[in-house]
C-alpha positions in Angstrom: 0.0 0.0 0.0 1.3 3.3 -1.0 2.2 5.6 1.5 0.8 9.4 1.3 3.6 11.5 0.5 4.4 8.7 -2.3 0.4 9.0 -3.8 0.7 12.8 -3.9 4.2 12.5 -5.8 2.9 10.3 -8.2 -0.5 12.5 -8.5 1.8 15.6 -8.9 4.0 13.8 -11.5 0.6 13.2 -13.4 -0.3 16.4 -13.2 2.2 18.0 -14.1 2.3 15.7 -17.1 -0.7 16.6 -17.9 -0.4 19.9 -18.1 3.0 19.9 -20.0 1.5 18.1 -22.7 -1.9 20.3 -23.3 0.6 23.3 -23.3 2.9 21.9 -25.8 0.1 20.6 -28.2 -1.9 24.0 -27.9 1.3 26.3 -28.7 2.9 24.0 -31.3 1.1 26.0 -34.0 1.9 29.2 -32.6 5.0 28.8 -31.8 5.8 28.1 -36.1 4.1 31.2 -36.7 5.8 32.9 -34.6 8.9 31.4 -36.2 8.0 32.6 -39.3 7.1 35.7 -38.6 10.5 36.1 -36.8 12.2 35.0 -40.2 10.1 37.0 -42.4 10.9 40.3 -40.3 14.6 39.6 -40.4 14.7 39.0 -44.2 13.2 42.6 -44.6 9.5 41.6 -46.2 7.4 44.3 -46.1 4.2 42.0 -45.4 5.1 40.1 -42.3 2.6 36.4 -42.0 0.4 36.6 -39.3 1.8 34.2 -36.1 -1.8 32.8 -36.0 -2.5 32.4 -38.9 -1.0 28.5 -38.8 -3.4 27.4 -36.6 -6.1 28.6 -38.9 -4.4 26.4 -41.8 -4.2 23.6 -39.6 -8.0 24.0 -38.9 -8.9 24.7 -42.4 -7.4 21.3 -43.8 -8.4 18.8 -40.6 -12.5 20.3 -42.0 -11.7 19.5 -45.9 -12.5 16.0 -47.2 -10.3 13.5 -47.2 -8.7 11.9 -49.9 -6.2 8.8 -50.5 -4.5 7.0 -53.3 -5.5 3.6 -54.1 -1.9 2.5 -53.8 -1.1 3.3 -50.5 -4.5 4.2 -48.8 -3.8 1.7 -45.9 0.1 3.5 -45.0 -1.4 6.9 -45.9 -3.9 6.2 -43.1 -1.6 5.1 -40.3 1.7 6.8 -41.3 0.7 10.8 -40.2 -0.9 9.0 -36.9 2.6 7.1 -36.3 4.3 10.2 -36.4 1.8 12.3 -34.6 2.5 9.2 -31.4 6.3 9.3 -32.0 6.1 13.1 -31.3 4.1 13.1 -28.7 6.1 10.7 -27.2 9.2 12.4 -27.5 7.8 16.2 -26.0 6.7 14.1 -23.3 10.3 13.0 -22.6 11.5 16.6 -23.2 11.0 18.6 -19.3 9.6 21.4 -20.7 8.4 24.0 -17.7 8.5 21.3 -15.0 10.6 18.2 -13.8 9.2 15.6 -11.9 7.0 14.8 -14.7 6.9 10.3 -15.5 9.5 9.3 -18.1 12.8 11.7 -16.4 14.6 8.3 -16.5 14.1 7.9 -20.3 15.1 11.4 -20.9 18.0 10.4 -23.1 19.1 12.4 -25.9 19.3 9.4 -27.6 15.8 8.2 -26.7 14.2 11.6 -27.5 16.5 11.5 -31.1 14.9 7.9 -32.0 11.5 9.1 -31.5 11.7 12.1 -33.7 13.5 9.8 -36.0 10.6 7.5 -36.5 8.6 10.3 -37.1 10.3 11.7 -39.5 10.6 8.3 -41.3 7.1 8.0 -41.0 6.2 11.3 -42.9 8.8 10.5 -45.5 6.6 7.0 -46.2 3.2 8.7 -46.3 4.5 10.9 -49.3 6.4 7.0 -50.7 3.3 5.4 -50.7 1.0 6.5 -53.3 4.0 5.8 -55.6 3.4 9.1 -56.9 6.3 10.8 -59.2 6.6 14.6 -57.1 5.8 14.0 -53.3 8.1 10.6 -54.0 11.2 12.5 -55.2 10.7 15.3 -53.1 11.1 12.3 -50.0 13.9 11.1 -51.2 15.3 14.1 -51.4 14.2 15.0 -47.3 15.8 11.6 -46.3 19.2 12.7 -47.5 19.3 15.7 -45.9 17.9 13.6 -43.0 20.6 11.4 -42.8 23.2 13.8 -41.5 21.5 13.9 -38.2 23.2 10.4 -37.1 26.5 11.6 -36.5 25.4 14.7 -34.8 22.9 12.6 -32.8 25.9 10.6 -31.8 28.2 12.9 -31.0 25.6 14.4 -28.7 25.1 11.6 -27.0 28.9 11.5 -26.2 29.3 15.0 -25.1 26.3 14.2 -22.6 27.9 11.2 -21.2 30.7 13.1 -20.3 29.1 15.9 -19.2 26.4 14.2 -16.8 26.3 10.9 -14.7 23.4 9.3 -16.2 23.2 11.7 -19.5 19.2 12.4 -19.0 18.2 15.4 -19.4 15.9 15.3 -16.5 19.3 14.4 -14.8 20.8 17.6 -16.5 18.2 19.6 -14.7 19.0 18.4 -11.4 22.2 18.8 -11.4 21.7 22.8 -13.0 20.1 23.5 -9.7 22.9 22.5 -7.5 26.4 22.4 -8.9 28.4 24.9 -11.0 27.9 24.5 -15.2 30.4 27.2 -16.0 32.6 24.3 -17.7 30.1 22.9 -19.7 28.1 25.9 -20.2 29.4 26.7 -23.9 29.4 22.4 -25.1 26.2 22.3 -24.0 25.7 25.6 -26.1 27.3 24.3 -29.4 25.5 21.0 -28.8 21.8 23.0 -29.0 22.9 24.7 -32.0 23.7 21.4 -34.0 20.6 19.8 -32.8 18.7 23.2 -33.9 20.5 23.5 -37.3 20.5 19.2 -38.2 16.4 18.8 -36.9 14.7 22.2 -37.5 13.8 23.2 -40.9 11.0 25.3 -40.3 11.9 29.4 -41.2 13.6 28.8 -44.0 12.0 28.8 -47.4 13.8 25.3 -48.8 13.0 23.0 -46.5 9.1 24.6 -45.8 8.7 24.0 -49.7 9.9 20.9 -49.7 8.1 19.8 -46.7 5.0 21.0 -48.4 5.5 19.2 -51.9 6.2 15.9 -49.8 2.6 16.2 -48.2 0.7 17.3 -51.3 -0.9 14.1 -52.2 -2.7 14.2 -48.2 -5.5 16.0 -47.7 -8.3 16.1 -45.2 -7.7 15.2 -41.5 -4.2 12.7 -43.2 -2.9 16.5 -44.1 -3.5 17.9 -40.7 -2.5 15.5 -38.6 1.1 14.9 -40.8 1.2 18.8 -41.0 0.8 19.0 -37.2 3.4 16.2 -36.5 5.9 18.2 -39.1 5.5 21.1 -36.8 6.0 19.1 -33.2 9.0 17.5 -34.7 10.4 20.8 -34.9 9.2 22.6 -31.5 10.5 19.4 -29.6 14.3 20.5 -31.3 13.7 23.6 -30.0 12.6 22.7 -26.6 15.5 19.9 -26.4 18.0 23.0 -27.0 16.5 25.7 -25.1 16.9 22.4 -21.8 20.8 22.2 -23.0 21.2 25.8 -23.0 19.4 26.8 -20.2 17.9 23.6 -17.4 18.2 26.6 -14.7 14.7 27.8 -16.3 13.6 24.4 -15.7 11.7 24.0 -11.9 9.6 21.4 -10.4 6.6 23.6 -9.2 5.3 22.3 -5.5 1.5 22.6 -6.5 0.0 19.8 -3.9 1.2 21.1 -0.9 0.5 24.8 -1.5 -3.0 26.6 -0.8 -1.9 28.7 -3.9 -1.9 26.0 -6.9 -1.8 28.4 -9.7 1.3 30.5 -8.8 4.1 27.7 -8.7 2.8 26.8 -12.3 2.5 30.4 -13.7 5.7 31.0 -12.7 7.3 27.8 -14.6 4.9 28.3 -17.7 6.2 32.1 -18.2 9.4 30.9 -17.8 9.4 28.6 -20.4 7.1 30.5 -22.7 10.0 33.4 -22.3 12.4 30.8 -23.1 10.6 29.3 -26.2 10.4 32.9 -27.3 14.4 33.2 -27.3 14.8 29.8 -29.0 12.3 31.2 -31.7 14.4 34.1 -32.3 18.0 31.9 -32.7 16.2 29.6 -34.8 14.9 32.6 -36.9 18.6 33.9 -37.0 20.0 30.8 -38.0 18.1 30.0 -40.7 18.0 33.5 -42.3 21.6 34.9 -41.8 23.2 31.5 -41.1 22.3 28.4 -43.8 19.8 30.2 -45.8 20.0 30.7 -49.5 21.8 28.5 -52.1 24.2 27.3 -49.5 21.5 25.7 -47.4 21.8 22.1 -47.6 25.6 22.1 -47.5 25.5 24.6 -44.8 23.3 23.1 -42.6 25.2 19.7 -42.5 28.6 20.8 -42.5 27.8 23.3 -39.6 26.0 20.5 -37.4 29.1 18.8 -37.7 31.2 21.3 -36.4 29.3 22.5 -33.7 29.0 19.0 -32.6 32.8 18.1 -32.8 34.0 21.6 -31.1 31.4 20.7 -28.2 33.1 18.0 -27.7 36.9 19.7 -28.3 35.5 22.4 -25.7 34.4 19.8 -23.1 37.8 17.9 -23.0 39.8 21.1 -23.0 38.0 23.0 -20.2 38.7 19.8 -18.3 42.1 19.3 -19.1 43.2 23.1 -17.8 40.9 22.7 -15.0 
């Protein structure tokens, strides 16, 4: 039988769950606009998009009817849904505003990395499937550039192991709180910038079109739901860099044992949203003044790489003068 203090940790951990995932899955949209708006008012356009207007596209294709090849109606129908899970599954992972939440164990870089991984592969089959000439090559395409995400993954992975005793993030948190991150303060930098520039496409022009011709054959709810997986896939980047950079930001919000329940989690929520807004903006900058342009796509991979490798470089050297 399960003591009290243990039943109201377990009920707060649920909670808290909870509520992370509603506020991820309601700002995921907003948060893209937002992105593109950033990147549009960088570039210098005169007519800047509306930040909500994604939520409205969203809307508008979930209420249109839905259509699917004969060839691959049976992937077509599963595929978006497999990737909407794997994302889901991954922000869950991901601390967000609060620790404590279920799942702090499986917080692995590499954990998170294989979910978002599967659902990327499982967009890239929902365009393979109807065997169609344009969304087909247009995959292809997005799984090379996709591939260069491996090494970077791995090298991350590395650089974590060194950095923390059991290389979770949740574990990254905790030990933000109550020890000195001076030294790995700028690896843990370079590593969120390589897993920004290798796993977020979104504000730059390329990869948006290209994500857009992969998905043309879906329509209906299929074309929401992989158009709202696309977007988690790259909010969950952001959020995984904005916990390297800063896991000071990140609290675990006493709301059981407080008379005010509200104020522990507004607290942590504007903190993050503050956060996100940040990220936002570095993601904006990268892609416009960074790897935009003709020099995108060999850009984008060589500069994972070396962000990656000098994260690494800079974690063995601060160690070997200290």
């Amino acid at each position: 039988m399960m003591t009290s203090p243990v039943l109201a940790a377990r009920m707060q951990a649920l909670l808290l769950a909870g509520c992370h995932m509603a506020l991820v899955m309601v700002t995921v949209p907003v948060w893209i606009g937002l992105l593109r708006w950033m990147a549009a008012m960088m570039e210098g356009e005169r007519r800047l998009p509306d930040p909500t207007a994604h939520w409205r596209t969203l809307l508008h294709a979930w209420r249109q009817v839905g259509v699917r090849s004969a060839a691959g109606a049976q992937v077509t129908a599963v595929a978006p849904w497999l990737a909407l899970a794997a994302g889901m599954m991954a922000a869950l992972l991901v601390p967000s505003f609060a620790t404590g939440m279920p799942g702090g164990d499986l917080s692995d870089v590499l954990v998170i990395g294989g979910l978002l991984e599967m659902a990327f592969l499982a967009l890239v089959v929902a365009a393979l499937a109807p065997g169609l000439a344009r969304p087909g090559h247009t995959g292809l395409r997005v799984v090379a550039g996709g591939i260069m995400i491996q090494p970077v993954m791995l090298l991350a992975c590395g650089v974590l192991g060194m950095c923390l005793p059991d290389g979770t993030l949740a574990g990254l948190v905790r030990q933000a709180h109550v020890a000195d991150m001076n030294l790995v303060r700028a690896p843990l930098a370079l590593l969120a910038g390589a897993l920004v520039v290798a796993g977020v496409g979104e504000g730059d022009g390329t990869t948006s079109r290209l994500s857009a011709a992969m998905l043309e054959d879906l329509a209906g709810p299929d074309r929401a739901v992989a158009q709202y997986a696309r977007d988690l896939l790259a909010v969950v980047w952001m959020m995984l860099a904005r916990d390297l950079i800063w896991p000071e930001g990140i609290v675990e919000p006493d709301i059981l044992s407080r008379s005010w329940v509200l104020v522990p989690m507004l607290v942590a929520v504007a903190l993050w949203v503050a956060h996100m807004l940040l990220a936002c903006g570095c993601v904006a900058a990268i892609r416009v003044f960074v790897v935009s342009g003709q020099r995108h796509a060999g850009w984008r991979a060589g500069l994972a790489l070396l962000c990656a490798v000098m994260a690494g470089v800079l974690l063995f050297a601060g160690r070997g003068i200290s």
